[in-house]
VOGU-3710 file (C-alpha; in Angstrom, 3 decimals, decimal comma):
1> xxxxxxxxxx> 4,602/30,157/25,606  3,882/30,019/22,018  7,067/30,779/19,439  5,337/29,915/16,349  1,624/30,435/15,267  0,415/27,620/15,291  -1,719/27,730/11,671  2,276/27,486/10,164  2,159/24,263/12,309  -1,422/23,136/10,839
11> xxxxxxxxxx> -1,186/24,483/6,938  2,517/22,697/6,735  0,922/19,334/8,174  -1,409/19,715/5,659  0,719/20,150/3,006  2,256/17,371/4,423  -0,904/14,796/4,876  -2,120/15,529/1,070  1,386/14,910/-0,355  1,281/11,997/1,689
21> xxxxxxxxxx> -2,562/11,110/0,092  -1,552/11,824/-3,329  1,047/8,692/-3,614  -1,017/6,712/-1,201  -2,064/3,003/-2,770  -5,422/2,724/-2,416  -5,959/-0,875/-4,231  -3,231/-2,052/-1,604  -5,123/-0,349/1,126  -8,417/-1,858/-0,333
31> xxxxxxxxxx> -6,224/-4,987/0,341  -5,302/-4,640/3,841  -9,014/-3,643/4,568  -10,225/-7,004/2,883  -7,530/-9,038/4,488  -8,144/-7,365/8,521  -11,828/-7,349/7,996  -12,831/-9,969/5,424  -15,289/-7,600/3,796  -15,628/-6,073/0,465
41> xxxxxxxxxx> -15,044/-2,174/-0,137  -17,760/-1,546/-3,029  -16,858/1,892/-3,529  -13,466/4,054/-3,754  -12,266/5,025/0,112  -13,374/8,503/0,728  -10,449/10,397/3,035  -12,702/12,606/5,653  -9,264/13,985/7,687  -5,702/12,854/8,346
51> xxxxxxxxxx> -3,630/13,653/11,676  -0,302/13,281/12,422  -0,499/11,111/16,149  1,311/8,886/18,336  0,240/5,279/17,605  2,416/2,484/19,211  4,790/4,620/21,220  5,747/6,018/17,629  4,992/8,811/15,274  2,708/7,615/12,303
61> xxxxxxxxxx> 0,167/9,471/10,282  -3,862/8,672/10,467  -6,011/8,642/7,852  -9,480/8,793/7,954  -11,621/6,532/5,757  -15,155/6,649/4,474  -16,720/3,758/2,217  -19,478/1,304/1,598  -18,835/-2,267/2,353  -21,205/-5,372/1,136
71> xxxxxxxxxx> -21,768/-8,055/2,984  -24,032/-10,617/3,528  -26,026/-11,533/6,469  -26,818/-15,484/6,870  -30,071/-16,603/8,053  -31,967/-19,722/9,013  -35,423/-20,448/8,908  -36,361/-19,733/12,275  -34,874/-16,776/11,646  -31,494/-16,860/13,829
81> xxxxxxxxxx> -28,126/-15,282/12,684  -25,683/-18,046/11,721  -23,140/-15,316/10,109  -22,086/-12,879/7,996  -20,155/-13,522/4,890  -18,512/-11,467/1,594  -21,390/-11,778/-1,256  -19,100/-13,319/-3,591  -18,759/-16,609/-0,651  -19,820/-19,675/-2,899
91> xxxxxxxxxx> -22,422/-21,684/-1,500  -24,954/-24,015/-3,053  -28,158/-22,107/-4,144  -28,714/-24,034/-7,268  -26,934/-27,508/-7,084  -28,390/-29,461/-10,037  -29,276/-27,839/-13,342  -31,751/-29,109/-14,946  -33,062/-28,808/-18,444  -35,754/-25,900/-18,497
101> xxxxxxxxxx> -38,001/-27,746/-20,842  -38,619/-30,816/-17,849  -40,335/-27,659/-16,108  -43,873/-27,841/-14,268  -44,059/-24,313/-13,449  -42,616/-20,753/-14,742  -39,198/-20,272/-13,883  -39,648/-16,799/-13,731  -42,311/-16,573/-11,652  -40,575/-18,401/-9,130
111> xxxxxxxxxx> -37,964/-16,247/-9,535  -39,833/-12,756/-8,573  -41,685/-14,712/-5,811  -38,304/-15,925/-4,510  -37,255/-12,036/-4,742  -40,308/-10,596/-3,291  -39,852/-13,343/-0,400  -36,339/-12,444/0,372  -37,208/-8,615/0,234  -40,452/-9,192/2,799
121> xxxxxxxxxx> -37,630/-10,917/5,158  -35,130/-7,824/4,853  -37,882/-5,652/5,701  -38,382/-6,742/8,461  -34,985/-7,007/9,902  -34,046/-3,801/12,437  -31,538/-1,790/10,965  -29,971/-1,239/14,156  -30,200/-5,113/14,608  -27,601/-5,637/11,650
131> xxxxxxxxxx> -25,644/-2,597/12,556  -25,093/-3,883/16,368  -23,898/-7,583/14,754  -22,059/-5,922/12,250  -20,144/-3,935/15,009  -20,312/-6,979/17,231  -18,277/-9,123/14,543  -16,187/-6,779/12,789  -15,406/-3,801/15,498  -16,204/-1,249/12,581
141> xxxxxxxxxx> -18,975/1,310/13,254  -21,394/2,251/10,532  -22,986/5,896/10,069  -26,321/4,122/10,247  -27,183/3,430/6,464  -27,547/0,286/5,654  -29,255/-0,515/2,630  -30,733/-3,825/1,453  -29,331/-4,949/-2,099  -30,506/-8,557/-2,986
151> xxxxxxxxxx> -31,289/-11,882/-1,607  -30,745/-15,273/-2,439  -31,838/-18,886/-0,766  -28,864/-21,323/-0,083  -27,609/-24,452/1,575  -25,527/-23,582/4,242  -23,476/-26,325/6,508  -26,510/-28,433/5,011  -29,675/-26,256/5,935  -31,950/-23,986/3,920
161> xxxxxxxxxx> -30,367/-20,657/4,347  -31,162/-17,148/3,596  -28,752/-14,984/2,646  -29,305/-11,378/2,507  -27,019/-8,794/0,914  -26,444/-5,286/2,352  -24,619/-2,236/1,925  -23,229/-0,301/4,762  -21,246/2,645/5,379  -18,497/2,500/7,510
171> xxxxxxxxxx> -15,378/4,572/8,911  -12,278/3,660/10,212  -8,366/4,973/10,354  -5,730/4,061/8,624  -1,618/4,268/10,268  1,294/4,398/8,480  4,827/4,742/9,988  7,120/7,419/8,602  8,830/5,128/6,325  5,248/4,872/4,609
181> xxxxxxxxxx> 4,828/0,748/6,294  1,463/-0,110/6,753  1,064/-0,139/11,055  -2,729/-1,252/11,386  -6,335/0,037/11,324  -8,786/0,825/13,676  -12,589/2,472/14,139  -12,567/6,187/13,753  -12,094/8,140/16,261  -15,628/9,862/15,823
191> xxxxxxxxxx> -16,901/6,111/15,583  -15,607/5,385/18,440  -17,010/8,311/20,725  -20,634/7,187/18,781  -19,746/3,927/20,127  -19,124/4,588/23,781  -22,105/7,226/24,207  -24,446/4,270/22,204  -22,789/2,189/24,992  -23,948/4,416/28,121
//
């Protein structure tokens, strides 16, 4: 038997959830993200929807995140996955620097070959490919954009390596407790339905 209307319930825990939003930290939950997942956030978090659920055995508020990570995607040259990494990782792509006017060829042609190279390999990578890795290593799901920024050829533990930088969308939830403590993250809950009928 219902003694309230229920859309009382559902504007005041909206009320609630974008008071909650408005003095929400996003660089500290850019953070968190960073520090869980060891990827980059490119773009601001989008919020999609917030709840109020049971997480733990305790009350704590979700929030729903949108945004674009970067990553990159490590390859060797017989074309096998050896990882993914942040684009800003150091590695050696151009050890020794030597003096331009020692040069036998054009720099910049090499250059836009080297580009046009690295795209040709991206190309041919399955989206879907990435997208089950990515899920694979990270337990995020993407909305299934992923978009190819840039490449680059470096030594990796030693070998030639190509690394490949993408953008991808991804969701996932953020929980806070009442007292406004960071609880943990997780996929969406619409990722993870995707992910279970993908699954079957």
């Amino acid at each position: 038997m219902s003694i309230i209307d229920s859309e009382v319930i559902n504007k005041g825990e909206k009320g609630l959830l974008s008071s909650i939003l408005a003095s929400l930290d996003m660089y500290q939950i850019e953070n968190l993200f960073n520090k869980n997942y060891n990827l980059a956030l490119k773009e601001r978090l989008e919020l999609k929807k917030g709840d109020i659920v049971v997480y733990n055995n305790q009350i704590a508020y979700r929030l729903d995140f949108s945004a674009v990570a970067t990553f990159s995607l490590l390859m060797d040259k017989r074309g096998n996955y050896q990882g993914f990494t942040k684009p800003t990782d150091i590695f050696l792509s151009n050890p020794e620097k030597t003096d331009l006017g020692n040069s036998i060829t054009d720099f910049d042609l090499i250059k836009v070959k080297e580009a046009e190279f690295l795209d040709s390999l991206a190309a041919t990578i399955n989206n879907r490919k990435i997208m089950e890795l990515f899920q694979k290593v990270f337990k995020l799901n993407s909305n299934g954009i992923v978009i190819y920024k840039h490449g680059d050829i470096i030594v990796f533990n030693g070998h030639v390596t190509y690394k490949l930088v993408f953008d991808i969308e991804i969701n996932f939830s953020f929980f806070l407790d009442r007292r406004g403590k960071y609880l943990g993250l997780t996929i969406s809950e619409d990722a993870r339905r995707k992910v279970k009928t993908d699954d079957e």
